[in-house]
N, C-alpha and C positions, 0 to 999 in steps of 0.2 A: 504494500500500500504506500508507504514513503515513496516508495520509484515515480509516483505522480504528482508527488506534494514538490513543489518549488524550495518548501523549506522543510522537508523530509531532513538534512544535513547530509555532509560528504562527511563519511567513516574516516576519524582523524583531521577534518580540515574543519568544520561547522558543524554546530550539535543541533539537535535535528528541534526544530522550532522556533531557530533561530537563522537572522539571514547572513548572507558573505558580506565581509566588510566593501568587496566591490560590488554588490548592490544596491550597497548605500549612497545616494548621495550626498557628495562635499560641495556646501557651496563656499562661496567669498564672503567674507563680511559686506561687501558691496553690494552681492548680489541676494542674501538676507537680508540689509535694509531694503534692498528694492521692493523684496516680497511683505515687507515691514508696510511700508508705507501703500502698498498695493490693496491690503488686506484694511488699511485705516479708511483709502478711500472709498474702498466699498462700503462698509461700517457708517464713515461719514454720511453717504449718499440715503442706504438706506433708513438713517436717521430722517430725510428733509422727506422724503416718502410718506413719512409714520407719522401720527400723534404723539404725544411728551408720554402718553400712556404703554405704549410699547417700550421695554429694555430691549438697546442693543448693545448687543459687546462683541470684541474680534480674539482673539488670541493667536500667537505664535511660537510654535515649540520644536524643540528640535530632541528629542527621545533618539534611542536606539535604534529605529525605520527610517532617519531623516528630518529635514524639517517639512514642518505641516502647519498651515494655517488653517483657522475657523472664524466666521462672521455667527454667531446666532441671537434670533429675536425672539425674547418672551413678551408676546402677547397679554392682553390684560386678563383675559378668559383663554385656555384652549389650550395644545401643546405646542411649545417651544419648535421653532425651527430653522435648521440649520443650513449652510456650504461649507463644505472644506475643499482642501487644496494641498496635494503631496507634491510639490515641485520637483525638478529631476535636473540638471544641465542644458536640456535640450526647450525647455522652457524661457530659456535669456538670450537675449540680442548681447552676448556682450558681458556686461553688470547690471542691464536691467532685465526683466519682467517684460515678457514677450505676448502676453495673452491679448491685452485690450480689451476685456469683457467686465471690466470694474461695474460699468451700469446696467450693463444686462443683467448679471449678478446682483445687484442692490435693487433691482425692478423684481427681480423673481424671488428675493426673499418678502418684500414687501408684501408685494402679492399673496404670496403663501399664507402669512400671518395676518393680514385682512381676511384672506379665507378659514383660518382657523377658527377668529372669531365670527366670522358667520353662521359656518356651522355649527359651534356652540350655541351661539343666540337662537337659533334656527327662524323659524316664520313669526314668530311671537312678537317681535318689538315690531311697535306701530312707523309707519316712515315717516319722520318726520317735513318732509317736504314735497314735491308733487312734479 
């Protein structure tokens, strides 16, 4: 069964649950603050999206997989929702941050977490306008 697992481990070189340090990616501190500030501006965005009533927070962490970013919004009613983001090398022009997707990404969390609370709320709240 390991023979299919990615992180089965090589007998003597990787213990099996764990991944190859050449799996991992190293970035630059340059290219960490990139994804630093890439991950704020989404965050920022989906802030001007939302009401004061939604929490938004981003994080960024670099654990034994790599670093990984997250944007997530708790809604005032409903479950929390999330993006994240495993960067790799092949993601930077460079020392930046190669996507471009900062607001597509802060429109589709917005989105999300307006619809959380909808369907919370469900049909019940009267509309207030016409």
């Amino acid at each position: 069964m390991n023979g299919n697992n990615p992180y089965g481990g090589v007998p003597g070189v990787t213990d099996a649950g764990q991944r190859a340090n050449a799996d991992v990616p190293d970035l630059s501190p340059e290219q960490k603050e990139s994804l630093r500030t890439s991950i704020t501006t989404i965050a920022t965005q989906t802030r001007e999206f939302l009401p004061d009533e939604y929490v938004v927070g981003s994080t960024v962490s670099d654990d034994g997989n790599g670093p990984q970013a997250q944007v997530s919004v708790q809604p005032p009613v409903g479950h929390p929702v999330s993006a994240g983001f495993q960067p790799d090398g092949d993601d930077f022009d460079g020392d930046e941050l190669d996507t471009h997707e900062e607001g597509e990404v802060a429109r589709g969390l917005a989105a999300s977490a307006a619809l959380q609370v909808k369907q919370m709320l469900g049909d019940d709240v009267p509309p207030t306008a016409r």
